[in-house]
N, C-alpha and C positions, 0 to 999 in steps of 0.2 A: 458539842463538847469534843467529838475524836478532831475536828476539823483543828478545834483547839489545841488541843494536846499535840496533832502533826508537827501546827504551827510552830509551837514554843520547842519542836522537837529539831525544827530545821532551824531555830536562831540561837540553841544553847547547846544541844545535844553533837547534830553532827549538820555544822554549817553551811547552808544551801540555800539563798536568795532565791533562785528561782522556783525551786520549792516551795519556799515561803511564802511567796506572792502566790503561786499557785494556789495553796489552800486558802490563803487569806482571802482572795478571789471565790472559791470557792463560799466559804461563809458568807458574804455579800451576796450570794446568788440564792443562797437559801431563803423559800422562804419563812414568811413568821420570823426571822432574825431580828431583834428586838433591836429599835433605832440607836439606843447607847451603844449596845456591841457594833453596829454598824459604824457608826462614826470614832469608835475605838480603831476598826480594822484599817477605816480609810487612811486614816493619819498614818498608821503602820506599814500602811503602800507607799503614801506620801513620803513616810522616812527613809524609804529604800533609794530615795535619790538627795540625800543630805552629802555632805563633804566625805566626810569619815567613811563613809557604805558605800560611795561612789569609789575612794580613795583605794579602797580595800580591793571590789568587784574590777577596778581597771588592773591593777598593779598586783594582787594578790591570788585571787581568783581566775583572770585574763576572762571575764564574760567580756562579750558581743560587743562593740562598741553603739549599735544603735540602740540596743537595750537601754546603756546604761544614758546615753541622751535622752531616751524617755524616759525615764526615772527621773533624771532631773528636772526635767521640764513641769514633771508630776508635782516633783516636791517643790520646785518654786511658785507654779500659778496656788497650789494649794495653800501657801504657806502666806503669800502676799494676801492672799483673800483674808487669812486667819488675823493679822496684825494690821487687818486697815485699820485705822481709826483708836488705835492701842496707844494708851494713856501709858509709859511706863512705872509713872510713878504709884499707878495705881494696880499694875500689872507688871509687880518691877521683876518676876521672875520669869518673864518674856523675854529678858533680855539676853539674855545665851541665844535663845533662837534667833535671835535678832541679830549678834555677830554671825551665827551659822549660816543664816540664807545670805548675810551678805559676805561670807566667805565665798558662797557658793557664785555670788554673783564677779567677784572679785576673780576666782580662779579663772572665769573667762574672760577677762580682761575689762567686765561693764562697770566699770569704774564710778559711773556717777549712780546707779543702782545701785551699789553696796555701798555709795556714799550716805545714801539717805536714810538706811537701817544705823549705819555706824556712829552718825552725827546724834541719833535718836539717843542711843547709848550713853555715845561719849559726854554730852550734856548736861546729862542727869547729876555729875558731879558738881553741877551747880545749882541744883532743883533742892530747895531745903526741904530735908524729913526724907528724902531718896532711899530708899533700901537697894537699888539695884548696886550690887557688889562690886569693890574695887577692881577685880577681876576680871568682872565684866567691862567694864572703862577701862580697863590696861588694855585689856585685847582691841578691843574697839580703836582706843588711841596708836596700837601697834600699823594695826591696817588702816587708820587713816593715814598715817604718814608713810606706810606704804606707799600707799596711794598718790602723795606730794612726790614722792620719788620718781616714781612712775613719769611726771608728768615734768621732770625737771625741775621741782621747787624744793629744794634740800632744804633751803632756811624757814620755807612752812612744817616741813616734815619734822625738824627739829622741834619747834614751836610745841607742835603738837604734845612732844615728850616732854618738853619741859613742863607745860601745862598740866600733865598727869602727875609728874614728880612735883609740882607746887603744891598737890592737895595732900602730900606725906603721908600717900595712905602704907598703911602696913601690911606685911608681908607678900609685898608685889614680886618680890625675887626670891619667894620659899615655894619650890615646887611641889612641896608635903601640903601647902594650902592651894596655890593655886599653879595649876598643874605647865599651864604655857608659859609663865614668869613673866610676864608683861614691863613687868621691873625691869629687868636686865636688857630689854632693847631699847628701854629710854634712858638709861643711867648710859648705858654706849654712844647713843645718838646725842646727847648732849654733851659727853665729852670729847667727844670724836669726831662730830661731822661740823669742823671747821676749818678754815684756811692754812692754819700754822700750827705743825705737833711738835714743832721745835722747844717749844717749853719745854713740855715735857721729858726732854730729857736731862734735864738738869734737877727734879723732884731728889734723886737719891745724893745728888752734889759727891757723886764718883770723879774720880777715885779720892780715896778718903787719906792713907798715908799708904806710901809704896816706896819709900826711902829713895822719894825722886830717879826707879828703876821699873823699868817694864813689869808687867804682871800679867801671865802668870812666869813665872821666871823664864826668861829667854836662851835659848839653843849655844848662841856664843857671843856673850857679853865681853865686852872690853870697857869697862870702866874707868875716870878717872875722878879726884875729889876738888875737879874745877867745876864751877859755876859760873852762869851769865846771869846779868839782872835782866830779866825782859819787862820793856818799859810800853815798847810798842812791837808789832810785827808785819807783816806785807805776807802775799801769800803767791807764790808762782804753781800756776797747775800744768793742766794738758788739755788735750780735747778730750781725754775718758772723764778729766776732772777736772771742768773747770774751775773757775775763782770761785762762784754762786753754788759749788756743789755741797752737799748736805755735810759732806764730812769737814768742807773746810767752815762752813756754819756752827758742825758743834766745833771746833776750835774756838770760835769769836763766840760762841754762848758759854764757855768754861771759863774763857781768858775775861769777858766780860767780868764776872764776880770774882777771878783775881785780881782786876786793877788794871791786865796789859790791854792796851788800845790795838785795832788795827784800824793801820794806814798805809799808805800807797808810798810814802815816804820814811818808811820806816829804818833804820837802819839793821833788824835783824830779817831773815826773809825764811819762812817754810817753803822747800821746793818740792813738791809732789808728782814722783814720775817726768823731771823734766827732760828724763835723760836715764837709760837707763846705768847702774852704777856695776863695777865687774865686781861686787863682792856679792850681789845680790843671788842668794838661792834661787836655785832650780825646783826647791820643793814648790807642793800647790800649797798656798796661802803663806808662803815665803817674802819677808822683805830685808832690805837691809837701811837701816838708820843710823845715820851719822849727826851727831850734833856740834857743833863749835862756839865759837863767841860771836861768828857773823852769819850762821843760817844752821838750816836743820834739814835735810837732805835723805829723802824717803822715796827708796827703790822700789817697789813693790813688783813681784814676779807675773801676779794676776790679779782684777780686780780688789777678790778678798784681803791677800795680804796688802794690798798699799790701804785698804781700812785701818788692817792689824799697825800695819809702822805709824800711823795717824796717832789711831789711842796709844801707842805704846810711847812716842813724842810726847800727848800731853800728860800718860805717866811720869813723864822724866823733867817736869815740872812742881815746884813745891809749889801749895795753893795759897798759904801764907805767904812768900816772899817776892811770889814769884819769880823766881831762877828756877836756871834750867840746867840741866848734869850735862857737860859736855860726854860724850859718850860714842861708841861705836857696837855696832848690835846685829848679828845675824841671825833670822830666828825664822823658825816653821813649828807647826803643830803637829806632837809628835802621837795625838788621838786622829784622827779625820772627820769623825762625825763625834761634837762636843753640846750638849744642849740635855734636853727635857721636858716632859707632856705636860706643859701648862698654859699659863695664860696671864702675866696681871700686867699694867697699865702702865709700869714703867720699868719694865721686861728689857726693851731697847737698849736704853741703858745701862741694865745689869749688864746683860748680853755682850754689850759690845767692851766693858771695861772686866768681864770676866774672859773673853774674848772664847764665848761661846758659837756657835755659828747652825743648830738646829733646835727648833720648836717645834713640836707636835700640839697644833691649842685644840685640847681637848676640853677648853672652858666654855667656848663659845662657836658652836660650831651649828652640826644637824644632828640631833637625836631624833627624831618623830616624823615620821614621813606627814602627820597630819597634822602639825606645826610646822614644816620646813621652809616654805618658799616664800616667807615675809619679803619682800624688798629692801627693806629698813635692815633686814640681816645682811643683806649682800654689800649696803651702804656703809654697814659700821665694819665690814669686813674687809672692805676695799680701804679705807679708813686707819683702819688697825697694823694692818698689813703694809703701808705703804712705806712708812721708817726701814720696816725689814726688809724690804726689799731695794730701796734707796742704799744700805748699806752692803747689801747682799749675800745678808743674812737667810735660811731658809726655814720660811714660814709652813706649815701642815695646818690644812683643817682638816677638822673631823667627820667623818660622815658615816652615820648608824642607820642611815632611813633601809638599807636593804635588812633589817632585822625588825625593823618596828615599824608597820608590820613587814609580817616575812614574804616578800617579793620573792616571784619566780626568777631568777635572774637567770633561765632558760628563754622567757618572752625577752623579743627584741623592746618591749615597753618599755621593763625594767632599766636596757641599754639607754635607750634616750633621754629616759628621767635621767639618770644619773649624768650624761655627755652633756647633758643642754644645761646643770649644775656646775659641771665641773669644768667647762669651755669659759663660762661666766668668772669663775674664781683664777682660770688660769690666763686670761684677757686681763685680772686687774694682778697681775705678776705672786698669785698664791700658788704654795703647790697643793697636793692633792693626796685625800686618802680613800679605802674603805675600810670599815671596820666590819669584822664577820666574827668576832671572839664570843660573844656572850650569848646572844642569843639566833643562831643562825641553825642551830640544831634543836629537836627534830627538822626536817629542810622543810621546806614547803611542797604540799601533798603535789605539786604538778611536778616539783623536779624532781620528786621523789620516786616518779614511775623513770626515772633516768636511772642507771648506772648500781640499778640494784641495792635503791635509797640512800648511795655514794656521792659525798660535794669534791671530790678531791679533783675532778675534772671540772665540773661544773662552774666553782668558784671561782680557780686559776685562772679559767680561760676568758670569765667574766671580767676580771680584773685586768687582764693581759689586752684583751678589747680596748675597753674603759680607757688606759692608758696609752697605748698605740693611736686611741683616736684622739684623742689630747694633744698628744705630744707631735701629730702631724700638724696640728696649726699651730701650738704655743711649743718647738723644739725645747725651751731652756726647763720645762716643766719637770717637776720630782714627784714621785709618788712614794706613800707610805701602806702598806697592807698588814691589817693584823686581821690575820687567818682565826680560823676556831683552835681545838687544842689549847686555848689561854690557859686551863689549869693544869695540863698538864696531865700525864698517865694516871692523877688519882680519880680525875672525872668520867677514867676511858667508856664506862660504861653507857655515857650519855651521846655517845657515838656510834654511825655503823662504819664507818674508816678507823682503820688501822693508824696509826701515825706515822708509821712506813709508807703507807697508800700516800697519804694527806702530804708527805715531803715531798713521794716520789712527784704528785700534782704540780707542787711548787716546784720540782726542778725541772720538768718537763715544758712547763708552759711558761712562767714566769721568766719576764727580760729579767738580768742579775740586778739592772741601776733600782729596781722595784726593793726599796727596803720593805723589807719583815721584820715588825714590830710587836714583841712578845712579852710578856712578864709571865710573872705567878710560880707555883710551886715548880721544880723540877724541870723550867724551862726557862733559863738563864743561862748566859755565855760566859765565860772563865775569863776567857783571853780575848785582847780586841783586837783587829784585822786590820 
């Protein structure tokens, strides 16, 4: 019974694996230890090399790394023996176990081992009278099509998802029921991992009325109350943009549902950077637009503004008549950073006819270091991203995993989880965050023997790494940082830094291009820069 009580003292009280195993050891060695408690204990060994305890002892803890290979070794022979022969239909609450070891098999890359626990799962959606939970089959189908991914078969991996979204089960995307959302990477995966997002942007059929004038109101307009009828058009680019580039695409998918045709023969002609024009701004994201009765003539300063003179041209088209305002227009943005932390599916769009230019998607991103590294996440991510970046527009994902749990991000561990993450997102032209606001305090008990239980160094300099090594292979890469102090001096007590320490941190170590992204009480900005 003390051996007991140790036990449940290192897994609840003050948390200590090795400890734990320790006594649990211990009780196995005793004798007269009655066979149930024995095979209670083992499993309790066994568990010590599950995903989650593994996850934790590498990244949170920093134990041994051969430890925690035996552990696992432990928990998968033990666990395979357990579920030979496992009916699930008749043992349908085996099934969690059954995504876990083939998580576990999966995190090592044994793809066709975690295949055979997964398919076990996934199937049962078809086994009538099944009680194994929808939940369970989301997860399952999540990392099977991981798995497709993996192996270059996107349109199996797809498959997959759809096939879980055909059985309508419910609440797959309520994390209040089921906590990984298995929902939300198949509702992405089906809408997202196809060949053409070009549809898509035409869902909100922007712009809606703009009195055939740029929006949001332009810098120095010169208007007149002439129109052209555009009946057909041609389109002249460059090499930044050719004929087949995205933006002269959404032109011909807008112009498509007004009526105007493009052809090569056209008598009126868009010319895109063919040349540059001397009214054109000097500002960044500046262009200047001219339009007449025989072309439309779009300077643009830098990439972004020749987007801006694009939408702001098919502004200056009515959708009913299609005519076009002849018109002359210098204009830059008199915000620099214009956008918003979210995330929905025809974003693009708003975006570009709002002519926003930052996204922080904190919808779909990494919350849970022990849900994080789906495949199928990076796919619909790559996916999601690629409009925004085609337009060069910038994209943020979110990334919470060094708070849940709370990583030493003192061990060089924590650095490479994070660089082998965010090398990934910044290859397919994402930018990049960490988020440290919510839960990053109390720190974690290893860096907490640092700095007199102070992150203002700690954190900076982790981020300032992070991004340094990013941006040595992907140069064009952004980052976003929201620091702790999210609420601001009302919470100061759940701090051991001062908010003077925690700035001085931020000025000292962090590059300035590293935005600091803040809300909450009494920590908001007046004035914009």
């Amino acid at each position: 019974e003390l051996y007991q009580l140790r036990q449940l003292h290192y897994s609840k009280v003050k948390k200590d694996s090795v400890k734990y195993e320790e006594y649990s050891n211990k009780i196995l060695a005793l004798p007269g230890t009655p066979s149930s408690l024995k095979d209670k204990v083992i499993e309790d060994i066994a568990n010590l090399g599950g995903p989650w305890q593994v996850l934790n002892d590498y990244y949170v803890y920093c134990l041994p790394e051969d430890l925690i290979a035996r552990r696992k070794k432990t928990y998968q022979e033990y666990y395979e023996k357990k579920y030979a022969n496992t009916d699930l239909k008749k043992e349908f609450r085996l099934a969690s176990g059954f995504n876990d070891l083939a998580h576990s098999y999966w995190g090592d890359g044994e793809n066709e081992k975690a295949e055979k626990y997964l398919l076990a799962v996934f199937n049962q959606k078809d086994v009538p009278g099944s009680k194994v939970s929808p939940g369970c089959i989301g997860d399952a189908a999540a990392m099977l099509a991981s798995i497709e991914v993996r192996r270059g078969n996107r349109d199996r991996a797809r498959q997959y998802c759809q096939d879980l979204l055909d059985k309508n089960y419910d609440y797959l995307d309520n994390a209040k029921v089921y906590y990984s959302r298995p929902g939300r990477h198949a509702v992405r995966a089906v809408y997202h991992l196809k060949d053409d997002y070009m549809p898509d942007l035409d869902n909100l059929k922007l712009p809606h009325w703009t009195d055939c004038k740029p929006y949001p109101q332009p810098q120095e307009p010169e208007y007149t109350d002439t129109y052209t009828q555009l009946k057909s058009v041609r389109f002249e680019g460059s090499a930044e943009f050719p004929k087949d580039h995205p933006v002269f695409r959404l032109i011909e998918l807008k112009f498509k549902r007004y009526g105007i045709v493009i052809a090569d023969n056209a008598p009126f002609t868009i010319k895109l950077n063919t040349a540059r024009h001397p009214s054109t701004p000097e500002n960044h994201e500046g262009y200047y637009l001219e339009i007449t009765d025989k072309e439309a003539i779009i300077s643009g300063n830098d990439f972004r503004g020749s987007v801006w003179g694009v939408v702001s041209f098919i502004q200056c088209v009515d959708s009913a008549t299609a005519k076009v305002r002849n018109c002359k227009v210098r204009d830059w943005p008199a915000t620099p950073l214009r956008g918003h932390s979210g995330y929905g599916d025809d974003l693009v769009e708003f975006g570009l006819f709002n002519k926003l230019n930052f996204f922080f998607n904190q919808t779909y991103g990494f919350t849970d270091v022990g849900l994080s590294d789906l495949d199928i996440i990076y796919e619909n991510l790559k996916y999601m991203a690629k409009p925004f970046a085609d337009f060069g527009l910038e994209f943020y994902i979110s990334d919470r995993t060094s708070m849940y749990s709370k990583f030493c991000l003192t061990s060089d561990r924590a650095f490479q989880y994070h660089l082998k993450r965010h090398l990934k997102l910044a290859g397919d032209r994402m930018n990049i965050s960490i988020l440290l606001d919510d839960g990053r305090y109390p720190l974690n008990e290893i860096d907490a023997e640092m700095d007199g239980g102070k992150g203002w160094r700690i954190d900076n300099q982790f981020v300032q790494k992070l991004y340094s090594a990013v941006k040595e292979k992907y140069p064009d890469v952004k980052m976003v940082f929201c620091p702790t102090y999210y609420w601001g001096p009302h919470w100061k007590d759940s701090y051991a830094d001062s908010r003077a320490e925690y700035f001085k941190g931020m000025k000292t170590y962090l590059d300035p291009e590293i935005k600091v992204f803040w809300s909450g009480n009494q920590v908001r900005g007046y004035y914009k820069t």
